[in-house]
N, C-alpha and C positions, 0 to 999 in steps of 0.2 A: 745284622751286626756291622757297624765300622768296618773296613777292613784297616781305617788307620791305627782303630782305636784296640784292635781284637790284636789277642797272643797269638803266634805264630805256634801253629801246630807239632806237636812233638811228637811222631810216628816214625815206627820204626817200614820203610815202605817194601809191599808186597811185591814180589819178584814174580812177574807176568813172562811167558814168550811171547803172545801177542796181543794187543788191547785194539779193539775198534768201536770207534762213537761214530755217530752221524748227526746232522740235521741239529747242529748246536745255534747254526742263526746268529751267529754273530754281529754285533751290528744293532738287534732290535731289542726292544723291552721285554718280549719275550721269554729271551735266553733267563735262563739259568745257570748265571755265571758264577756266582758266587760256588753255588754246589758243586757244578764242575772244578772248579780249583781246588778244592779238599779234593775230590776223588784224583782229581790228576798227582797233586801232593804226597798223595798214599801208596801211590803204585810207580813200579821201576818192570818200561815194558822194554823187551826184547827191538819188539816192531812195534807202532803205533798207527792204525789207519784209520784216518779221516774222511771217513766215507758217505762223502756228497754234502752240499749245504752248510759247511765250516761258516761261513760269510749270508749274511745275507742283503744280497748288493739293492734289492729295491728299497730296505731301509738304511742303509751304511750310510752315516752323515760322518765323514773327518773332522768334521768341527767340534761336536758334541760327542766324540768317542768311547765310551763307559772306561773309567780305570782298568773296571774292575775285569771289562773283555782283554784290556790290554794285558793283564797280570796275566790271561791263559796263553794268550800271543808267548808271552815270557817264558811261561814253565814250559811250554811245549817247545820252543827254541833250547832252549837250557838241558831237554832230555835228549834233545841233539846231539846237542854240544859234548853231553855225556856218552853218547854211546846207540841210545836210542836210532830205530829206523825208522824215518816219520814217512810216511807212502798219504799226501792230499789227493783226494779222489774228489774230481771234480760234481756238482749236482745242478742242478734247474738251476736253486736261488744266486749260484756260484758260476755261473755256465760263462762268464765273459773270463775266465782263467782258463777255460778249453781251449783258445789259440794257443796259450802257450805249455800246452799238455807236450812230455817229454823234457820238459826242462827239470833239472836235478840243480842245486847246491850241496856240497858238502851230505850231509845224511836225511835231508829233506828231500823228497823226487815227486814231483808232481805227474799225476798219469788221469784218465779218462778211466779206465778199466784197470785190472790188477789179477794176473792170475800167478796162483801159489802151487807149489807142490810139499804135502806136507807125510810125510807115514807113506807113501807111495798112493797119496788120496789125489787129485786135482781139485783146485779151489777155483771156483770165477766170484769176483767182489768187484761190482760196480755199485753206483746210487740207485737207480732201478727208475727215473724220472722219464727213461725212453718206452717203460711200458703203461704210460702214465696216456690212456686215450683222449684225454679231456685237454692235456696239454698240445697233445698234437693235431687234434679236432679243433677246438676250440679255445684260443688261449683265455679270451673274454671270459666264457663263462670259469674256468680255470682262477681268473684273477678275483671273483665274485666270490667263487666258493673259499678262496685263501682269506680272503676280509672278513667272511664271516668266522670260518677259524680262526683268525686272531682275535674275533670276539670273545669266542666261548673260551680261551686264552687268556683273555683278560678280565673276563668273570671269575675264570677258575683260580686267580691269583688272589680276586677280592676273596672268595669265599674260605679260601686257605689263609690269609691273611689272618679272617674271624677265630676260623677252627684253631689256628695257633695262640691266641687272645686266651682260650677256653681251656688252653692244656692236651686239643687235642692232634691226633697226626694230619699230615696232610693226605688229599685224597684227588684223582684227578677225573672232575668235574664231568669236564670236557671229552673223557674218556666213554663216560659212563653213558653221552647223549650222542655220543658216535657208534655206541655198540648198538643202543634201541632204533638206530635209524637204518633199515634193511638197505636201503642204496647203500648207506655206506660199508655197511657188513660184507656188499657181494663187491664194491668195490678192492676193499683187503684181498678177500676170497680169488676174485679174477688175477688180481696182481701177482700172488702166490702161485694158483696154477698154471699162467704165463713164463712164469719167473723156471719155474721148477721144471716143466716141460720144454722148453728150448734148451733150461740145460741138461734135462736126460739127449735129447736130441745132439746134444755136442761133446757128450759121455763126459761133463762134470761129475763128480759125486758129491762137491757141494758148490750153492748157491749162494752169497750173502749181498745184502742189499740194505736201503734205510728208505728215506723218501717216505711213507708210509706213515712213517710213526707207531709201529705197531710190532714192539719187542716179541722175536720168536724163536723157538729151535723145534723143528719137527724133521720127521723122516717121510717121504713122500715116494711111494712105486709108481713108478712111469713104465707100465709095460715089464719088462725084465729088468729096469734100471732104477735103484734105490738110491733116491736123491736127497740129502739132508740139506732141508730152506731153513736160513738163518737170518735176524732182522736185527739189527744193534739199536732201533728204537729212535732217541733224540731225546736233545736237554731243552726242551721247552714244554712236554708236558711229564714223560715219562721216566725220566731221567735214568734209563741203561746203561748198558754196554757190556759187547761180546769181550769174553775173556777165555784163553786160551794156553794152558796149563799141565806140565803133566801128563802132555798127548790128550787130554779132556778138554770140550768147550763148558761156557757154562754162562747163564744171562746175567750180569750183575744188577742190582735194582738200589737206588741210591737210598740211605735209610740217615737221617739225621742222628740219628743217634747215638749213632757211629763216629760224630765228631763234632763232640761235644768241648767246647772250648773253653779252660781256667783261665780268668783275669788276674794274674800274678800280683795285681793291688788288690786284691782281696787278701792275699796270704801275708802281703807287708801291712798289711792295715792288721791283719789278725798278731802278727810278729810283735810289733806298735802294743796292740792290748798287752799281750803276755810278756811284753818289756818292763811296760807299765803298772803291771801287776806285780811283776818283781818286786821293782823299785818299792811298790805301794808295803810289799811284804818286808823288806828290807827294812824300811823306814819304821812298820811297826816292833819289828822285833830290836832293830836298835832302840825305840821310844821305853819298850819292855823293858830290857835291859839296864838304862839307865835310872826306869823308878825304881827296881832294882836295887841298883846301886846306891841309892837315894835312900831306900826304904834301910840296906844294910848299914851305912853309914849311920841313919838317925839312932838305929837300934845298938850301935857301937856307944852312940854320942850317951844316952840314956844309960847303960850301962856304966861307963866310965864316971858320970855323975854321979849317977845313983838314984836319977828321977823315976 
């Protein structure tokens, strides 16, 4: 849909403590901008954390900018501006903003790492791209494997495309030829118990990360130390985000359906009929009326003669 042409959403927005997305790519054809701006739209967070890969600087062209990236640019300044505490956690694709990690404005604070105290738990929330071997072994083969993911990226967009033609949901493609491939299964796997065992090792109780792509909440024992690993996902294939509630986490999963949007010319066009119907009814009952009147008169005229 337009966004010039589309009604502006009328939600009343859900009142979050903390909201974190990751790995949005901004920047590329990738993103899923559009979706993200309703879900940003709907929800009024406490904190919001950006964690890793906001930007994605090997695609970011200034000239050719998407609007429609700009409008999250917007809403995400504007929940600032309102009160929000936005925490940008730097990642890989983003990583030339890590010189200037510690720099804050107003309620925006740019960091590398982020640790929380939350119920008396400790939180560590980083991107998690330093546990990434391929990156730090080899960038090459790293920059291969990313090209081909924004393949199957971009297949999975065509075949979504159809399935919406048809009536049906969207499904991700892409997801489903990452789970049948064991490298990348033990890949996830490795990242996870890297992830989770450094932080029992640094007496976290939890871990969140993104990088990955690979929305999660589990609870993990390391030895005597039970560690909850949390994964916020990304808006280019899966469209997540951790939400934080009520002292409860919980993974949110982006569902279209959810916001679904009335063209207010539909309801003036509908307005339009039923004016016109009036009118049409009006018209006839005065038409009635007057043969009526016509018909009484004749039958007066007839009488008074005597025809």
């Amino acid at each position: 849909m337009n966004l010039r042409n589309k009604a502006k959403l009328k939600v009343e927005r859900r009142a979050l403590d903390i909201t974190i997305i990751s790995d949005v790519h901004l920047g590329s054809k990738e993103c899923h901008a559009q979706e993200l701006l309703h879900y940003l739209e709907s929800i009024e967070p406490g904190i919001l954390i950006l964690n890793g890969d906001f930007f994605d600087a090997g695609k970011f062209d200034k000239k050719s900018f998407p609007k429609e990236h700009m409008l999250i640019i917007n809403e995400i300044f504007s929940m600032a501006i309102s009160g929000t505490k936005v925490y940008y956690i730097t990642g890989n694709r983003d990583d030339f903003l890590r010189r200037f990690s510690g720099f804050s404005t107003g309620s925006v604070i740019l960091r590398d790492k982020l640790v929380l105290y939350l119920k008396n738990k400790k939180y560590w929330i980083f991107h998690g791209d330093v546990f990434d071997s391929s990156l730090r072994l080899s960038p090459q083969v790293a920059k291969i494997g990313g090209k081909g993911y924004d393949i199957l990226l971009k297949l999975n967009r065509i075949i979504n495309r159809w399935r919406k033609r048809f009536g049906k949901t969207r499904m991700s493609f892409s997801r489903k030829v990452k789970s049948s491939i064991k490298r990348a299964v033990k890949v996830v796997k490795d990242f996870e118990d890297v992830a989770v065992k450094l932080a029992a090792k640094q007496d976290y109780d939890y871990v969140i990360c993104g990088h990955i792509h690979q929305p999660s909440i589990k609870n993990v024992v390391v030895g005597l130390k039970e560690v909850t690993y949390m994964n916020s996902g990304d808006w280019v294939e899966n469209l997540t985000a951790l939400e934080y509630h009520m002292g409860r986490w919980s993974l949110y999963k982006y569902d279209e359906l959810d916001y679904q949007f009335i063209n207010p010319r539909l309801h003036v066009k509908d307005a339009k009929k039923r004016v016109k119907s009036k009118h049409e009814l009006k018209k006839k009952r005065a038409e009635m009326f007057l043969k009526k009147m016509k018909d009484s008169n004749k039958l007066k005229q007839e009488n008074r003669w005597g025809f």
